[in-house]
BAKESE-107824 format. One record per residue (C-alpha): y, x, z; residue in three letters. Coordinates in pm, whole numbers, padded with zeros to 5 digits. Example, Ala and Ser with C-alpha at 12.3 -4.5 7.8 and 13.67 -1.06 7.14 Angstrom:
// residues 2
{{-00450 01230 00780} ala}
{{-00106 01367 00714} ser}
This chain:
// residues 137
{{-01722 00374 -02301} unk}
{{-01999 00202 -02161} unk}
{{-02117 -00108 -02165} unk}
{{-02108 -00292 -01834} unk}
{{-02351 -00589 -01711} unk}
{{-02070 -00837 -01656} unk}
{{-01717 -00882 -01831} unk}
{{-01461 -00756 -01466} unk}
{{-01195 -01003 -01442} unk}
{{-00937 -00970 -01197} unk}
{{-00759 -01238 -01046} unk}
{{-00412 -01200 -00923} unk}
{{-00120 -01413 -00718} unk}
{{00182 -01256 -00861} unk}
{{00552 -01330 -00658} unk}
{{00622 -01449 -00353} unk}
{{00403 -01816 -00332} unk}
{{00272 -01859 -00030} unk}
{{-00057 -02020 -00144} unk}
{{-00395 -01928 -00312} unk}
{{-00602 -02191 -00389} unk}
{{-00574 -02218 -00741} unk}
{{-00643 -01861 -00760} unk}
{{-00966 -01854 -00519} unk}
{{-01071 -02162 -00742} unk}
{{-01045 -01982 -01076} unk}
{{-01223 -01673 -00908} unk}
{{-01475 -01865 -00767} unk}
{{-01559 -02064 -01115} unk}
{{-01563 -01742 -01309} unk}
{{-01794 -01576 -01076} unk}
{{-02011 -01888 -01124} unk}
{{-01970 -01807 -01483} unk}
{{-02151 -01486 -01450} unk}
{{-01815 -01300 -01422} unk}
{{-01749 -00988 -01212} unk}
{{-01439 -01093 -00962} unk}
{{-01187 -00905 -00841} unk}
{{-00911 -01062 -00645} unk}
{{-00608 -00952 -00552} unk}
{{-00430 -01226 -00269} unk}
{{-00139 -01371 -00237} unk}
{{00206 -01191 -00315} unk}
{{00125 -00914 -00542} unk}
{{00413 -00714 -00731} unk}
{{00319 -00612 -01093} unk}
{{00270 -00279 -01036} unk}
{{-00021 -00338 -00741} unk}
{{-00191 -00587 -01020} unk}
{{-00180 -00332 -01316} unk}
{{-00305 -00040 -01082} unk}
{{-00616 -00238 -00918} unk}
{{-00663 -00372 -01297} unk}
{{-00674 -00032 -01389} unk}
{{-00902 00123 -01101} unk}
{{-01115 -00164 -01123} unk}
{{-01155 -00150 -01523} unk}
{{-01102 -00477 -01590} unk}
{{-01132 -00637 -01888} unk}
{{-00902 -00919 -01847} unk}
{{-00623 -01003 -01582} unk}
{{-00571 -01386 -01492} unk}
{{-00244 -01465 -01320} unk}
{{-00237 -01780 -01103} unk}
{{00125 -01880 -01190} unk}
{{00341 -02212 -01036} unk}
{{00562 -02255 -01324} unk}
{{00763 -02053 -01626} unk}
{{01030 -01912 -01391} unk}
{{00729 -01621 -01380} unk}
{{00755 -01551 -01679} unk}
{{00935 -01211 -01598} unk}
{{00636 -01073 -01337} unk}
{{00407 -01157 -01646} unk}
{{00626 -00986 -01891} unk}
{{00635 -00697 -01637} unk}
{{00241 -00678 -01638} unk}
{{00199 -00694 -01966} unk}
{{00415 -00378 -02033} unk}
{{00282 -00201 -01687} unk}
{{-00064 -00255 -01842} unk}
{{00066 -00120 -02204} unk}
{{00233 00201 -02030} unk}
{{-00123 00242 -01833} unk}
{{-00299 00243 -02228} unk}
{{-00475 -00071 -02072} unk}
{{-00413 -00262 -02405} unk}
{{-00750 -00406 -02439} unk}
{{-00715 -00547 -02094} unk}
{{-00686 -00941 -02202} unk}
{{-00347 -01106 -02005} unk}
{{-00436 -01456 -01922} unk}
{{-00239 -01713 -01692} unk}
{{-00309 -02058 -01533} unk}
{{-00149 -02253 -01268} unk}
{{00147 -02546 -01224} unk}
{{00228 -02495 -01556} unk}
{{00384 -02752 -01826} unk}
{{00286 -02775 -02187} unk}
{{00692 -02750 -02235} unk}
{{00687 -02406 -02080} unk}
{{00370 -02262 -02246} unk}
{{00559 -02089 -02508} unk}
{{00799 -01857 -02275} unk}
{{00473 -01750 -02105} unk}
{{00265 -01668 -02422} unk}
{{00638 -01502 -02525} unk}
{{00612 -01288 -02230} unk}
{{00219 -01131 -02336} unk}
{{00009 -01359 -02178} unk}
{{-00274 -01443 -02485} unk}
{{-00333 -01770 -02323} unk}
{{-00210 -02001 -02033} unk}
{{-00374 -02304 -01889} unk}
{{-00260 -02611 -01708} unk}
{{-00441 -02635 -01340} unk}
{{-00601 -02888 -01456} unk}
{{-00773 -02700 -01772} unk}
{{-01177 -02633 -01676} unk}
{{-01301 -02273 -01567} unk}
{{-01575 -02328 -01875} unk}
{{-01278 -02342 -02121} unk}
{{-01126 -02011 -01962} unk}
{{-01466 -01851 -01972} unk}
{{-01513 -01903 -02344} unk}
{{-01187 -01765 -02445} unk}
{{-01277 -01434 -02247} unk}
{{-01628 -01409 -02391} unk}
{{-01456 -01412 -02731} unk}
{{-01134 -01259 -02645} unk}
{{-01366 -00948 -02555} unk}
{{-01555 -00986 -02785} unk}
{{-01305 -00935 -03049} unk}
{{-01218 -00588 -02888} unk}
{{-01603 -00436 -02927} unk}
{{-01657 -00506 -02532} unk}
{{-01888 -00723 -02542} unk}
């Protein structure tokens, strides 16, 4: 595979909340961190995040999550993208979430999850290692 400019990150809103500003932030501060961006809007099902992760090529998928109850869409992408052979695509997830609940979500395949108050420099890093661990970049 080639080596692209930018590390492709897409950003998703999976369920059914009816808001997208933590999402468009994250997008937003990635893209400021040299990222490529793709976002997805508001109520996405698994399946329609693992497809435009896959015809995209992504290299990571960040889930803009309210709470742990979502821990079953993540789950769900995280096997989607394992039954696509997408297993270098990094699983990330940030949102309303409590340091209580970050457990069930890392459980359920996401390699990291972040409070909504966590910085969009301390996401960044951990994808510029995280792919850089798989030969990406």
């Amino acid at each position: 595979m080639e080596r692209k400019l930018k590390m492709r990150v897409l950003i998703a809103k999976p369920g059914l909340g009816g808001h997208d500003r933590h999402a468009k932030k994250i997008a937003q501060g990635l893209k400021e961190q040299g990222f490529e961006v793709v976002f997805t809007g508001l109520r996405q099902t698994p399946s329609q995040i693992v497809d435009a992760a896959v015809v995209h090529e992504v290299d990571a998928v960040g889930l803009s999550l309210l709470d742990e109850s979502q821990r079953d869409l993540a789950a769900q992408v995280c096997a989607l993208l394992k039954s696509q052979g997408a297993m270098d695509v990094v699983l990330f997830g940030s949102g309303s979430i409590q340091e209580e609940d970050a457990p069930a979500l890392l459980g359920a395949g996401l390699e990291a999850v972040y409070p909504a108050e966590a910085s969009i420099e301390e996401m960044a890093d951990f994808l510029r290692r995280r792919c850089a661990m798989t030969g990406t970049y």
